[in-house]
C-alpha positions in Angstrom: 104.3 75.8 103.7 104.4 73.4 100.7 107.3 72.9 98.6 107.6 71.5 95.1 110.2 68.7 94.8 110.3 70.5 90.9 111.4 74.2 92.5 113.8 72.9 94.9 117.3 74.0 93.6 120.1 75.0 95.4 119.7 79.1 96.3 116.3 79.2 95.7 113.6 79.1 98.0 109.8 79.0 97.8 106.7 78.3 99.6 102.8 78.1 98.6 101.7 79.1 102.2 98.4 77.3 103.5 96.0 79.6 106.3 97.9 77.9 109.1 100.6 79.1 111.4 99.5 83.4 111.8 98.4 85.3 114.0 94.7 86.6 112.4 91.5 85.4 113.5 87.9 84.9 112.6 87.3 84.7 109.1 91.1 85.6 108.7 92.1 82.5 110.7 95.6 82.9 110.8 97.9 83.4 108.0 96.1 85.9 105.9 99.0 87.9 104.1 97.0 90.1 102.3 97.4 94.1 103.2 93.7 94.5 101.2 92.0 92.3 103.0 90.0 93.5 106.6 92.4 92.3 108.5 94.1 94.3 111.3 97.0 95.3 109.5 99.6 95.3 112.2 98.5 90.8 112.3 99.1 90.9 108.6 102.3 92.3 108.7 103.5 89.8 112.0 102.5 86.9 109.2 104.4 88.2 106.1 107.2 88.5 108.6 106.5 84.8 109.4 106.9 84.1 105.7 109.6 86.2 105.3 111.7 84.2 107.4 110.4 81.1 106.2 112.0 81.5 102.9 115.4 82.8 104.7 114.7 86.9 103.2 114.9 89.6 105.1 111.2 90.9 106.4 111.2 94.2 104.1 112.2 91.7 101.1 109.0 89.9 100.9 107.4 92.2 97.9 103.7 92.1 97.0 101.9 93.8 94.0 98.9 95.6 93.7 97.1 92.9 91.6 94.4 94.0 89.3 93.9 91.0 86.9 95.9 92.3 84.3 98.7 90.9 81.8 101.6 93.4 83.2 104.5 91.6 84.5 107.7 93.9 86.0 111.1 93.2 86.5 112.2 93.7 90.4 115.5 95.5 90.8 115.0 96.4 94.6 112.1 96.2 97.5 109.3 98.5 97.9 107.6 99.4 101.0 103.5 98.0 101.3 102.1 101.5 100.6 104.2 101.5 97.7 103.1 98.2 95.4 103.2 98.9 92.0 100.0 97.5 89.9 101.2 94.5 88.5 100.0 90.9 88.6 103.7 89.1 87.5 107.0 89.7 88.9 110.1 88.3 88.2 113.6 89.2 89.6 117.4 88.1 89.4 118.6 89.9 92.5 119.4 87.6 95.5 117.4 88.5 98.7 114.2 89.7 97.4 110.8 87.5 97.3 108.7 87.6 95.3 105.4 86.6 96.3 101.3 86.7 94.8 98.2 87.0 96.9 95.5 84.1 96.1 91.9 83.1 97.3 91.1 81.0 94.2 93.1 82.2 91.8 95.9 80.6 90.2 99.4 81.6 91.9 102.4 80.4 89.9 106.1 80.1 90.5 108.6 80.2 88.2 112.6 79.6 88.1 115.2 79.4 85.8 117.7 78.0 88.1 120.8 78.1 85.2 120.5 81.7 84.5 119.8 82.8 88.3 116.1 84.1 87.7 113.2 83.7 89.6 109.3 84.7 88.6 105.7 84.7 90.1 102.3 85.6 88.8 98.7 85.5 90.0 96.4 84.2 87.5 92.9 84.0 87.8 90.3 83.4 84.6 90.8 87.3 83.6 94.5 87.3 83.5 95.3 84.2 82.1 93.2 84.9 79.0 95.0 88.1 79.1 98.3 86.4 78.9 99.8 86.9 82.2 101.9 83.8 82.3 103.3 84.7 78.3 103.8 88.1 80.4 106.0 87.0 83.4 107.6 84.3 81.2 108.7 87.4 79.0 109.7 89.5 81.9 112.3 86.5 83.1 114.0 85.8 79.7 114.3 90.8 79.8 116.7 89.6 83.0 118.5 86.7 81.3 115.9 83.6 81.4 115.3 81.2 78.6 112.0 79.3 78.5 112.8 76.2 77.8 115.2 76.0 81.4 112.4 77.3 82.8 110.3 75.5 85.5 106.9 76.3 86.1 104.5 75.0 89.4 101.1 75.8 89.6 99.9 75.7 93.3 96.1 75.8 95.2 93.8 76.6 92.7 90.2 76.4 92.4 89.1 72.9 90.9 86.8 72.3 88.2 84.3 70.5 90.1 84.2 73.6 92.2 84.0 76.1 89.9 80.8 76.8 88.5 80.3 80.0 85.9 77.5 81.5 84.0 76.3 80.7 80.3 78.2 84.0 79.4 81.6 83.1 80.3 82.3 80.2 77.9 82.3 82.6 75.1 86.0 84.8 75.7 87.7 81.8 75.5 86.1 80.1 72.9 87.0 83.4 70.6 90.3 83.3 71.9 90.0 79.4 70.5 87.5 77.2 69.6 89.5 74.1 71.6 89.3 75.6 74.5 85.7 73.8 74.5 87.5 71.0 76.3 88.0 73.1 79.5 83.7 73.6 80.0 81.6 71.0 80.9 77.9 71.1 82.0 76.8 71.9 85.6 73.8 70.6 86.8 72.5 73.8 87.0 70.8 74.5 83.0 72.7 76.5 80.9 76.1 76.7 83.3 79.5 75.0 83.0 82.0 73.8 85.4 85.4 75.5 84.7 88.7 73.7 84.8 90.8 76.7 85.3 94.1 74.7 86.4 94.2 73.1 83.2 93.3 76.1 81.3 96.7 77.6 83.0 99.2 74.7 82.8 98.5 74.0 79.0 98.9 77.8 78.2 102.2 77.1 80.2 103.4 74.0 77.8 101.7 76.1 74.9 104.3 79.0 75.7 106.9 76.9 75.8 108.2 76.6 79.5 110.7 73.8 80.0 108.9 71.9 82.9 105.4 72.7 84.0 103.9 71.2 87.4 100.3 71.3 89.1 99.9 70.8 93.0 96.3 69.5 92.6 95.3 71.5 95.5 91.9 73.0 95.4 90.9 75.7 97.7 87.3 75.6 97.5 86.9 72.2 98.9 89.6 72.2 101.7 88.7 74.8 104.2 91.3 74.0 106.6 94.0 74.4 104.7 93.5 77.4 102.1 91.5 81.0 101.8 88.8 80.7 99.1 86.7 83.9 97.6 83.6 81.6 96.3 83.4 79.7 99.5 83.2 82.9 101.3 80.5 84.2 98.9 78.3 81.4 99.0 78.4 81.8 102.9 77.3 85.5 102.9 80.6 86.0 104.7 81.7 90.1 104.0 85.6 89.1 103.2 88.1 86.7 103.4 91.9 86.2 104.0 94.1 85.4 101.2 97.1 83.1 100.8 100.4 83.8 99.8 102.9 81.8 97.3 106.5 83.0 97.1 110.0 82.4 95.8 113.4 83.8 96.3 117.0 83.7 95.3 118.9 83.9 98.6 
């Protein structure tokens, strides 16, 4: 489990879990927390209890969503059950006990906490839903429960990295109609006509750009550091038919 020095605050806990310390094997070797993955379900479950108690919540508190790459963020009142997940991809929640917690295999999970007004937030954001506005979303459904943005802290955790994200010569073009600036986050590959993609930078300047307080990147990629962390393109450029997925999560206990 990594912490960030920025989200420790007394009665809040968090975690951006690395692959280590489960039960799973194989390609799922061993903390794979996600119920959509492969994975023998009953493993899956043993690790989110592993989390669960990790971040001092109760195993049934540990609350995934159904994440679809979308810009819907929902306020938690109370747990739901695993066959229950509602289809969101931000959460954010001011009741003590419940974690909240995003699934990640490149994609950008984020953590947020407003530690004066007792509100706690996380999204998943890969490329789709941070151009949708999935971090504006979750930052919207903290201030619904009492948050203000500007006490808010914000920590990026393991992302893909630039120099290991390669995408097509089709994909500059949504974010340079979203704004022409957004140039600066492209740069050529060495492959003609594709650009390397700096994805964490994309999400912590839409961060600042919203207007949260403090906003903080781990610098972790997952592409490049097998050891430590899931990642879909590594596992698609091996041929490999699935892959676990890491989880990030914080709580109000």
């Amino acid at each position: 489990m990594i912490e960030s020095e920025a989200l420790k605050f007394p009665g809040i806990s968090h975690g951006f879990f690395t692959r280590g310390g489960g039960h799973s094997t194989g390609l799922f070797a061993s903390l794979n927390c996600g119920l959509g993955s492969g994975d023998d379900l009953e493993l899956v479950q043993m690790n989110r209890e592993a989390v669960a108690r990790a971040l001092g919540v109760d195993a049934t508190h540990l609350v995934t969503a159904h994440q679809f790459h979308s810009a819907d963020a929902l306020e938690v009142v109370a747990a739901w059950t695993p066959d229950n997940r509602p289809k969101v991809d931000g959460l954010a929640t001011k009741v003590k006990g419940i974690a909240l917690g995003v699934l990640t295999a490149d994609c950008g999970p984020v953590l947020f906490a407003d530690a004066k007004a007792g509100v706690v937030g996380a999204c998943h954001a890969g490329w789709a839903g941070a151009l949708k506005g999935i971090t504006q979303a979750t930052v919207l459904a903290m201030e619904r429960l009492g948050a203000h943005r500007a006490d808010m802290v914000a920590v990026l955790g393991p992302t893909i990295s630039k120099a290991a994200y390669e995408v097509g010569p089709e994909f500059p073009e949504p974010f340079l109609n979203q704004d022409e600036t957004h140039a600066r986050y492209f740069s050529p590959s060495a492959k003609q006509g594709h650009f390397m993609f700096d994805l964490p930078s994309y999400l912590v300047d839409r961060l600042k750009q919203e207007g949260v307080g403090q906003v903080h990147n781990l610098d972790l990629c997952t592409c490049s550091d097998e050891a430590s962390f899931y990642s879909y393109r590594r596992a698609t450029h091996r041929g490999e038919q699935d892959y676990g997925r890491l989880i990030s999560a914080i709580a109000l206990i």
